[in-house]
DRENKOL-68733 format. One line per field, with one value per residue (C-alpha): residue in three letters; x, y negated, z. Coordinates in nm, 4 decimals, always signed. Example, Ala and Ser with C-alpha at 12.3 -4.5 7.8 and 13.67 -1.06 7.14 Angstrom:
2
resn [ALA, SER]
u [+1.2300, +1.3670]
v [+0.4500, +0.1060]
w [+0.7800, +0.7140]
This chain:
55
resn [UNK, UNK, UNK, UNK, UNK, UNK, UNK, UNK, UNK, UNK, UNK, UNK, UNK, UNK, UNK, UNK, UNK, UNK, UNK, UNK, UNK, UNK, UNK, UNK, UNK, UNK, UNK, UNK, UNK, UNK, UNK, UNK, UNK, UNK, UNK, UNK, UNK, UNK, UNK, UNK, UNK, UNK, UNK, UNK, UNK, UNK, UNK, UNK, UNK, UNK, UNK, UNK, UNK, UNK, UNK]
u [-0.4761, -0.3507, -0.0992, -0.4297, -0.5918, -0.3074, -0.1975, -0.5093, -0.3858, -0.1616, +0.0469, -0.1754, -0.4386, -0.2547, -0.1350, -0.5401, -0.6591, -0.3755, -0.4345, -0.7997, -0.7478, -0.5095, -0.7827, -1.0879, -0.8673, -0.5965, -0.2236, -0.2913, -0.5752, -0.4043, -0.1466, -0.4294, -0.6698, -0.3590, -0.3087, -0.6448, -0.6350, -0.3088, -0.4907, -0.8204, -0.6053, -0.3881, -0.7121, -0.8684, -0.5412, -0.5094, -0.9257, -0.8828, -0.5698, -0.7660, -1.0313, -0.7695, -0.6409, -1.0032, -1.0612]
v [+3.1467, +3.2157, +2.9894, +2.6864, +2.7424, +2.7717, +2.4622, +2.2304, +2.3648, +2.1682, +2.2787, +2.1288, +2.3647, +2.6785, +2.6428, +2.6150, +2.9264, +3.1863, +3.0502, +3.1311, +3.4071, +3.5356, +3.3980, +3.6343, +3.9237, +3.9331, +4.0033, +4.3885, +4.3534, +4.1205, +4.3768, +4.6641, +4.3593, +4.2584, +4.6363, +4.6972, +4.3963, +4.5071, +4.8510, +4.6368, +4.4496, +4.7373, +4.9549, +4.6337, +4.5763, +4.8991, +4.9353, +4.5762, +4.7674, +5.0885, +4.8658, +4.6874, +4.9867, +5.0920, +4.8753]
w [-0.9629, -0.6131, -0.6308, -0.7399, -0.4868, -0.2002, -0.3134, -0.2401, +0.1405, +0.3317, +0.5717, +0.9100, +0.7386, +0.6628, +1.0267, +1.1778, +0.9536, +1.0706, +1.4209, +1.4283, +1.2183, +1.5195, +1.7614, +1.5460, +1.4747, +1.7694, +1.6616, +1.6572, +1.3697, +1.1366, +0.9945, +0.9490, +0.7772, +0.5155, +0.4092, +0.3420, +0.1562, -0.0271, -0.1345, -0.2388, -0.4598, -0.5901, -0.7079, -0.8655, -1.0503, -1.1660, -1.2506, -1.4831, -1.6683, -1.7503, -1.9038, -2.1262, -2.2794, -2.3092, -2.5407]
């Protein structure tokens, strides 16, 4: 699904959103922002498993 949706991007625009990203967030933020986005992602996997075996 990722993948979909990265590849509608090309690579002028994937350049423009990390460099306002950096702009927004400043190189010291970015690294904090992508690990809390790594744990999101890790606790929402592991909540969608739990409800498979649930059932």
């Amino acid at each position: 699904m990722i993948i979909s949706i990265l590849g509608s991007f090309g690579t002028t625009e994937i350049v423009v959103i990390v460099f306002l990203a950096l702009l927004l967030f400043g190189g010291k933020k970015i690294p904090e922002l992508m690990r809390g986005l790594g744990i999101g992602l890790k606790e929402f996997k592991k909540a969608i498993e739990s409800e498979e075996t649930n059932k």
